[in-house]
C-alpha positions in Angstrom: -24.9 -25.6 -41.8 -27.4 -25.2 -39.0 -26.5 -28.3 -37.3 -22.7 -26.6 -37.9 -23.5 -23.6 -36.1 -25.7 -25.3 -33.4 -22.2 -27.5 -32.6 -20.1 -24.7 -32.4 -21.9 -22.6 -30.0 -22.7 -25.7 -27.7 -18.7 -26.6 -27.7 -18.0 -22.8 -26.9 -20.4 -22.5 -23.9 -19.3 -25.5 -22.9 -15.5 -24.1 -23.2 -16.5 -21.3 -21.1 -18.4 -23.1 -19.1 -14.9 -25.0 -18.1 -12.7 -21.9 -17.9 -14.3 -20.0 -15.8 -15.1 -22.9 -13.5 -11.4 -23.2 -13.2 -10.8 -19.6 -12.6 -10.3 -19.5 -8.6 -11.6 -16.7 -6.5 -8.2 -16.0 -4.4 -8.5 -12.2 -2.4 -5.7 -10.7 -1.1 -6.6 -10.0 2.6 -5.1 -6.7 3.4 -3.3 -5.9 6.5 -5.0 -3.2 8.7 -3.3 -0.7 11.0 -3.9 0.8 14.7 -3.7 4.1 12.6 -3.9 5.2 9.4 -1.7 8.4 10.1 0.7 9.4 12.3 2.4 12.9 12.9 5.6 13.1 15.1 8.2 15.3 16.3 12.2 15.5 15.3 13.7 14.1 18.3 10.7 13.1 20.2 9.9 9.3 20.9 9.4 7.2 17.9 5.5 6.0 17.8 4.4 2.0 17.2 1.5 1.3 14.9 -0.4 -2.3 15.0 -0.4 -4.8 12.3 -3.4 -6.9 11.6 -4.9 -8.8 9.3 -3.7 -9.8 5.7 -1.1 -12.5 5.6 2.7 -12.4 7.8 5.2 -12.1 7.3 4.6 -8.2 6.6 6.8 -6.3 4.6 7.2 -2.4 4.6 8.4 -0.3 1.5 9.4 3.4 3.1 8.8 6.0 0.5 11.3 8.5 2.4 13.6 7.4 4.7 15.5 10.0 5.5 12.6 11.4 7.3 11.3 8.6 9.1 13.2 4.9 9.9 10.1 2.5 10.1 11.1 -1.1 11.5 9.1 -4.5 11.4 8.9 -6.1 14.8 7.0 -8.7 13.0 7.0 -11.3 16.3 4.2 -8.8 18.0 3.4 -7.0 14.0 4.3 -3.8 15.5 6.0 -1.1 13.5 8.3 1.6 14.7 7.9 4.9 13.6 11.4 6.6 14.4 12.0 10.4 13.4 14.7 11.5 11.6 13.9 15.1 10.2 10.8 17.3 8.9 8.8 16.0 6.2 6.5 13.2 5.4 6.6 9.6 4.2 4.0 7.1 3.5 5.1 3.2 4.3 3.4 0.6 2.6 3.0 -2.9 4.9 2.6 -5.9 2.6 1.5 -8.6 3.4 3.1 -12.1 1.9 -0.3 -13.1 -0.2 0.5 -9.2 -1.8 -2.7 -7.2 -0.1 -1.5 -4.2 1.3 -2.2 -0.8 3.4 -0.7 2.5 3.6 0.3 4.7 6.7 0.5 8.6 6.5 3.6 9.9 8.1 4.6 13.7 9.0 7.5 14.7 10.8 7.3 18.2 12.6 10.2 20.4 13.6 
């Protein structure tokens, strides 16, 4: 029975031993921004915010857009930050490998 036991536990470490070798350590690199908040004005000029980092093609997710139209000019990973009325949004840039960042947006009056 001891010899049972003894079999068992050396098959199961060496089960483990293989799964977690195959486990593979992939990190999502996030993207990083010029700013991590901006504030403008209801028809002032719309503000640009840096991309870098993480993995392009980015992708933004605009929690309100009828405050503030954010556009992707992913050849020079710039987004544009145009006002539409007071309030405040937060845009989430993705990157294609799934890390991702947040930006702070407020729209005065």
């Amino acid at each position: 029975m001891k010899r049972k036991n003894s079999l068992f536990n050396i098959l199961f470490a060496a089960l483990f031993l293989t799964l977690s070798g195959c486990a593979e350590e992939d990190p999502q690199a996030s993207p990083s921004l010029s700013r991590n908040s901006v504030t403008i004005t209801v028809g002032g000029e719309p503000e640009s915010v840096t991309i870098s980092g993480g993995v392009s093609p980015y992708i933004l997710t605009n929690s309100n857009s009828q405050v503030v139209d954010a556009s992707n000019r992913s050849q020079n990973n710039t987004i544009v930050l145009t006002p539409k009325k007071q309030g405040s949004a937060i845009i989430t840039v993705s990157g294609s490998d799934g890390g991702n960042t947040r930006l702070s947006v407020s729209v005065t009056g």
